[in-house]
FIVO-763073 format. One line per 10 residues: number of its first residue (from 0); their letters; for each residue x, y, z of C-alpha. Coordinates in steps of 0.001 Angstrom, whole numbers. Layout:
NUM	A	X:Y:Z ~ ...
//
This chain:
0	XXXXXXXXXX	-43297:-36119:-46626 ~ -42338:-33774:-49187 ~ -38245:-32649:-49111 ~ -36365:-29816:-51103 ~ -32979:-29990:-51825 ~ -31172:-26886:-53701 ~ -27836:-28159:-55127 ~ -28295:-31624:-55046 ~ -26835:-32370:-58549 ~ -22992:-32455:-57298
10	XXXXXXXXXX	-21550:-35490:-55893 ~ -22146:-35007:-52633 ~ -25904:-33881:-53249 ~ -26379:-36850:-55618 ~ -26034:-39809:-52947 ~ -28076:-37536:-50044 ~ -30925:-37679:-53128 ~ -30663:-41215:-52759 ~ -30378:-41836:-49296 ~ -33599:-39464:-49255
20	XXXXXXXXXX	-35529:-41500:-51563 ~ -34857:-44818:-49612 ~ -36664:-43352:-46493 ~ -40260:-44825:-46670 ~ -41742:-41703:-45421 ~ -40121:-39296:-48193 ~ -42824:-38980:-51414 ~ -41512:-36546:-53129 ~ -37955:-34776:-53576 ~ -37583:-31575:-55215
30	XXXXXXXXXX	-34489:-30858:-56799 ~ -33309:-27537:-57292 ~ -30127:-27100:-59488 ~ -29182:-25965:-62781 ~ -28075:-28799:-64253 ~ -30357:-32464:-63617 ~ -28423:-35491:-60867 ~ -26470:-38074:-62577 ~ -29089:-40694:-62060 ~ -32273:-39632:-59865
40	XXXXXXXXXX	-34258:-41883:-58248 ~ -37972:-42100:-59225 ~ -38882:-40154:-56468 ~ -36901:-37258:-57796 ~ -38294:-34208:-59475 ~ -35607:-32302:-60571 ~ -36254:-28609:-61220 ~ -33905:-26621:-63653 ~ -33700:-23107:-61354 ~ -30990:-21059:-60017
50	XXXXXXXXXX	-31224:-20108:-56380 ~ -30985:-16432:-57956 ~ -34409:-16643:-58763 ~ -37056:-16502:-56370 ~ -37939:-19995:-54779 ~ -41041:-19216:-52689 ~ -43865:-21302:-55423 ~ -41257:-24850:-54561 ~ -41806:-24903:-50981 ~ -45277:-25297:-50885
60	XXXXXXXXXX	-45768:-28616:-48769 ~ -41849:-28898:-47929 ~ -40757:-30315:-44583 ~ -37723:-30980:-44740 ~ -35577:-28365:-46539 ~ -31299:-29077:-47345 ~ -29194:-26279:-48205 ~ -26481:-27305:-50795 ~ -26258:-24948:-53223 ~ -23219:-22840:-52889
70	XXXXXXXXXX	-19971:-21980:-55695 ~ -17176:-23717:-54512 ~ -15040:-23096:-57250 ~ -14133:-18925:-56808 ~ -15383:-17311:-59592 ~ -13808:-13814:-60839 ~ -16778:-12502:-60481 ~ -16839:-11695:-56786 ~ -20872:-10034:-56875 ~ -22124:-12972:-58697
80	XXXXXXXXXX	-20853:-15456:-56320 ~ -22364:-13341:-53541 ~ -25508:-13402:-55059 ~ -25507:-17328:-55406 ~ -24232:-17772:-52143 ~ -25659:-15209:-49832 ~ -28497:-14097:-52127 ~ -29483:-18225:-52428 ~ -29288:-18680:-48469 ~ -31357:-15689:-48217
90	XXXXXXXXXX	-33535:-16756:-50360 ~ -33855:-20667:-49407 ~ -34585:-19114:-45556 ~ -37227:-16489:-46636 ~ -38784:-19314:-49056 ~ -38482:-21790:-45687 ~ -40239:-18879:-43479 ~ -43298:-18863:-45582 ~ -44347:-21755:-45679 ~ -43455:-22619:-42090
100	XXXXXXXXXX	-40740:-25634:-42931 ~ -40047:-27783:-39678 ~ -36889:-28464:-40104 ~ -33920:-26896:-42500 ~ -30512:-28182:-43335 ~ -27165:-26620:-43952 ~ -23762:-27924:-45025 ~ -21556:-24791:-44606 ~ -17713:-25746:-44305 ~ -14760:-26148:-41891
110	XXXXXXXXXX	-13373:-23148:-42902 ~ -15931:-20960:-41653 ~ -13782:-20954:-38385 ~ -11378:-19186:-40044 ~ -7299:-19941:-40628 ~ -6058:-19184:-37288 ~ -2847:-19986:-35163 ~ -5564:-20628:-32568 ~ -6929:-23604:-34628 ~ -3801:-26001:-34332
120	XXXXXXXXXX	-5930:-27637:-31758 ~ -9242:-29078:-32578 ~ -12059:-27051:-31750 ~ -15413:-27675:-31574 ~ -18779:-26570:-32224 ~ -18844:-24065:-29531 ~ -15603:-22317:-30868 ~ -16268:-19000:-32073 ~ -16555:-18494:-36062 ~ -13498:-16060:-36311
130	XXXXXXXXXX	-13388:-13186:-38184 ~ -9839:-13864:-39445 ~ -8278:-15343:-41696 ~ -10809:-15488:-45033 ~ -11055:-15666:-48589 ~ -14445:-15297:-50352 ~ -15840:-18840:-50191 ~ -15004:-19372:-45976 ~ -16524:-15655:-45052 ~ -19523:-16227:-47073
140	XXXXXXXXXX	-19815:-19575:-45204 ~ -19766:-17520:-41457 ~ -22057:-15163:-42838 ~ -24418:-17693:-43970 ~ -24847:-19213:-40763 ~ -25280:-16392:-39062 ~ -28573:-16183:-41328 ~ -29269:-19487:-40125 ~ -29006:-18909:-36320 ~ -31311:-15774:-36772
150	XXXXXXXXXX	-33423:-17930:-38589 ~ -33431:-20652:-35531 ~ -34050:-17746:-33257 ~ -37121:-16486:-34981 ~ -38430:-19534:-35330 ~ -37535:-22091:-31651 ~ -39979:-24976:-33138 ~ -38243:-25616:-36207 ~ -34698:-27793:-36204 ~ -32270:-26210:-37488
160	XXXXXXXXXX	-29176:-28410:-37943 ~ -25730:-27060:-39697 ~ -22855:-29760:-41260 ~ -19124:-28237:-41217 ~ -17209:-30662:-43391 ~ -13281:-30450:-43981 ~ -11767:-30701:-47267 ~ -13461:-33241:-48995 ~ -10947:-35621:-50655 ~ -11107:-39019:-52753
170	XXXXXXXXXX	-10751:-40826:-55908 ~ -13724:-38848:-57438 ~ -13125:-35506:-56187 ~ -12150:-32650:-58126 ~ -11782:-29253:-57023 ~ -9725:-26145:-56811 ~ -8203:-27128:-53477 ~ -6565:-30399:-55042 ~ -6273:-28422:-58142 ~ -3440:-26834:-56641
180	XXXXXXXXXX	-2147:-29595:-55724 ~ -1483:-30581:-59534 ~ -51:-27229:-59958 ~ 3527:-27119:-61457 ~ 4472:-25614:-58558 ~ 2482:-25427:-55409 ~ 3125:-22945:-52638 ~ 3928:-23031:-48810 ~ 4625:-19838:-46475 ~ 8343:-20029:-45096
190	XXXXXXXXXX	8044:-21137:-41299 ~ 4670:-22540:-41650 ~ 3074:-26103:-42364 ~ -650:-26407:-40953 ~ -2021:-29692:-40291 ~ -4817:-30595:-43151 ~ -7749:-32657:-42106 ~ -9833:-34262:-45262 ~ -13032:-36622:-44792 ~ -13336:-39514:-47572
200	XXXXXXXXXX	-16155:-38769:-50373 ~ -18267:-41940:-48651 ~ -17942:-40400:-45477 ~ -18603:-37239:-46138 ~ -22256:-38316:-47479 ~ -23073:-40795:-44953 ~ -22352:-38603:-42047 ~ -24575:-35785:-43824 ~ -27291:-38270:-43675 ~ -26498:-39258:-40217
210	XXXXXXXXXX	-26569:-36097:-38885 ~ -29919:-35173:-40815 ~ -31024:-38972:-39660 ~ -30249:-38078:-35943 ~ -32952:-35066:-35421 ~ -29967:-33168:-32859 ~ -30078:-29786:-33701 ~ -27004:-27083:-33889 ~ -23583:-27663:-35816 ~ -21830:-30844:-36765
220	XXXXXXXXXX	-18137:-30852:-37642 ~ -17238:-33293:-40071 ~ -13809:-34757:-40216 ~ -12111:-37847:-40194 ~ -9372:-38898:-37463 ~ -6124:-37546:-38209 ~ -4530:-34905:-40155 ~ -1656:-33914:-43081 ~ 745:-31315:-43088 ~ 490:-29459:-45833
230	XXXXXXXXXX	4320:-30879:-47399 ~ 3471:-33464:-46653 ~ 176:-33491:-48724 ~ 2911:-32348:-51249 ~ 5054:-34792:-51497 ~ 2651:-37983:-51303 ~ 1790:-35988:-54740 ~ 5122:-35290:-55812 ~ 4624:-32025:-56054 ~ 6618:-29337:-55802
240	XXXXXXXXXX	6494:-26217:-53403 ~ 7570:-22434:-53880 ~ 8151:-21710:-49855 ~ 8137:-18021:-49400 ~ 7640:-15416:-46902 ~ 3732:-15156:-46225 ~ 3787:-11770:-47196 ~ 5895:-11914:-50213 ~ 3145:-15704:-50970 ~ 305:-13106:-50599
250	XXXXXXXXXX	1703:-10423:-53536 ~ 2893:-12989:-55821 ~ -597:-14567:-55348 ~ -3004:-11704:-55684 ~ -414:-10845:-58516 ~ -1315:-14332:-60386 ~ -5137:-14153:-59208 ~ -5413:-10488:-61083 ~ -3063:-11584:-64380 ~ -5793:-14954:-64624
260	XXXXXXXXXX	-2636:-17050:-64386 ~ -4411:-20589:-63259 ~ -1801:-22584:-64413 ~ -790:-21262:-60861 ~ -3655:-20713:-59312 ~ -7282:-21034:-59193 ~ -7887:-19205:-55772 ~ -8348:-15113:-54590 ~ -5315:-13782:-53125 ~ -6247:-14812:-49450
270	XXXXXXXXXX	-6589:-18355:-49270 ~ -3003:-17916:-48784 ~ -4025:-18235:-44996 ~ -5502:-21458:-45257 ~ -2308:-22663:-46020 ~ -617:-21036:-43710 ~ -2537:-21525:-40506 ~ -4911:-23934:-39455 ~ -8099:-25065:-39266 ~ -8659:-28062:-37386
280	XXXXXXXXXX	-12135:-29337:-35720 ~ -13262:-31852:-33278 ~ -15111:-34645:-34500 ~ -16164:-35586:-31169 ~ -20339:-34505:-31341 ~ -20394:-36626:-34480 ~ -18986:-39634:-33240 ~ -20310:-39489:-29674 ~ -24019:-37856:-30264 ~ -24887:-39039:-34181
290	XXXXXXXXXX	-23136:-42073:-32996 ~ -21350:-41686:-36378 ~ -17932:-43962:-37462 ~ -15883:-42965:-40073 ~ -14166:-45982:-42503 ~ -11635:-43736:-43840 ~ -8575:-41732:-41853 ~ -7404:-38995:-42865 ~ -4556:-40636:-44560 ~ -6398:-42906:-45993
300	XXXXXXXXXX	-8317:-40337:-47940 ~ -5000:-38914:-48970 ~ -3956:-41818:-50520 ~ -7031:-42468:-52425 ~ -7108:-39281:-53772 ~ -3465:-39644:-55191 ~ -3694:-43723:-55993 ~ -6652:-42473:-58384 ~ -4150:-39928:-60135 ~ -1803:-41899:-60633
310	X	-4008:-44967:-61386
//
């Protein structure tokens, strides 16, 4: 079997590679991503393209096609991440149609639920993708699956199968998201501290394969038991918080955004919601249909992340 992978150089990407070239029936992986994997197995063949460019000529053959590439990190330039993230999906899916792939693979994100007061309970895979609350990276996200589902529509015989992972945390991670969390000062909205669910680096990547492993089509929320409010995320840091009005957090943000003031933040104005309301998701379907148990708790990722800062 021949497999594609777009965005398979990040750390995430890098151990499905591997899990992929440890299945006897894979005999050939095609990488797709700017920059080569850390180490790639032998049955790797990493190709040095941007999903920007047209992908069609790599899927000859393909399978199995998996979905990574996508800017987490916001850029400033808010038409260039577009074009990576919604021009690549469209892209990957029109590439896919050609040449008839069987089954295609997604890891879009918790957040494309949306921040919502709605959300303090878990939801799960049959909760509607809300239009409210976004910023750039968690709209893009929605939008992408809904390219997805049209593409499972058009096309009943292929699987179609969609991961939703929380904030990935751990030792090795390093985004904006715990960025912030480094920040001089960090911010909360007065009244307001959502519940924060993480999944553990490990866990993150073996329940990607699991789900991929398990054939069940639809969406797959990722997230390990438990959850931290955001102070108190904070504090295990020792970090500390600016509480202001939501409103007045959502100025003085898009007022730091626009002045490029990252030593206070590296986020667009309104991801101010997604620490303000929740976003929490049921991990039932993984556990109970993938069959899938997590090693690390919520907490437990917490405190890896920090015990590697401060180690």
């Amino acid at each position: 079997m021949r497999v594609l992978v777009t965005g398979g150089s990040g750390y995430i990407g890098s151990r499905l590679l591997e899990h992929l070239a440890r299945r006897v029936d894979v005999d050939e992986i095609v990488n797709v991503d700017l920059r080569p994997p850390p180490a790639a197995p032998d049955k790797v063949r990493h190709v040095g393209r941007s999903v920007t460019e047209d992908l069609t000529d790599l899927f000859e053959g393909v399978e199995l096609a998996l979905h990574l590439a996508w800017t987490l990190n916001p850029l400033r330039d808010s038409a260039k991440q577009r074009e990576i993230c919604i021009g690549g999906t469209e892209r990957f899916l029109a590439a896919a149609a050609t040449h008839d792939v069987r089954h295609v693979f997604f890891v879009s994100s918790a957040t494309a639920y949306g921040a919502h007061p709605a959300h303090a309970e878990p939801v799960d895979e049959s909760a509607e993708l809300r239009e409210r609350w976004h910023f750039q990276y968690s709209a893009e996200k929605r939008e992408a699956e809904g390219l997805f589902a049209r593409f499972a529509r058009e096309r009943p015989d292929a699987l179609v199968q969609i991961a939703r992972p929380a904030i990935v945390g751990g030792p090795n991670v390093s985004n904006f998201i715990f960025n912030s969390i480094e920040k001089p000062i960090a911010f909360r909205a007065r009244g307001l501290d959502p519940p924060i669910q993480l999944v553990h680096e490990d866990d993150a990547a073996a329940a990607l394969a699991a789900i991929l492993e398990s054939r069940l089509p639809g969406a797959f929320n990722v997230a390990a038991d438990g959850a931290v409010t955001l102070s108190e995320a904070y504090r295990r840091s020792g970090t500390r918080a600016l509480v202001l009005p939501l409103p007045v957090l959502r100025l003085f943000a898009d007022a730091a955004w626009r002045l490029r003031l990252s030593w206070l933040t590296e986020a667009p104005p309104d991801f101010v919601y997604f620490i303000a309301y929740p976003y929490l998701v049921s991990n039932r379907r993984l556990k109970e249909e993938v069959g899938f148990r997590f090693r690390n708790t919520c907490d437990e990722t917490m405190d890896a992340y920090v015990a590697a800062r401060k180690g």
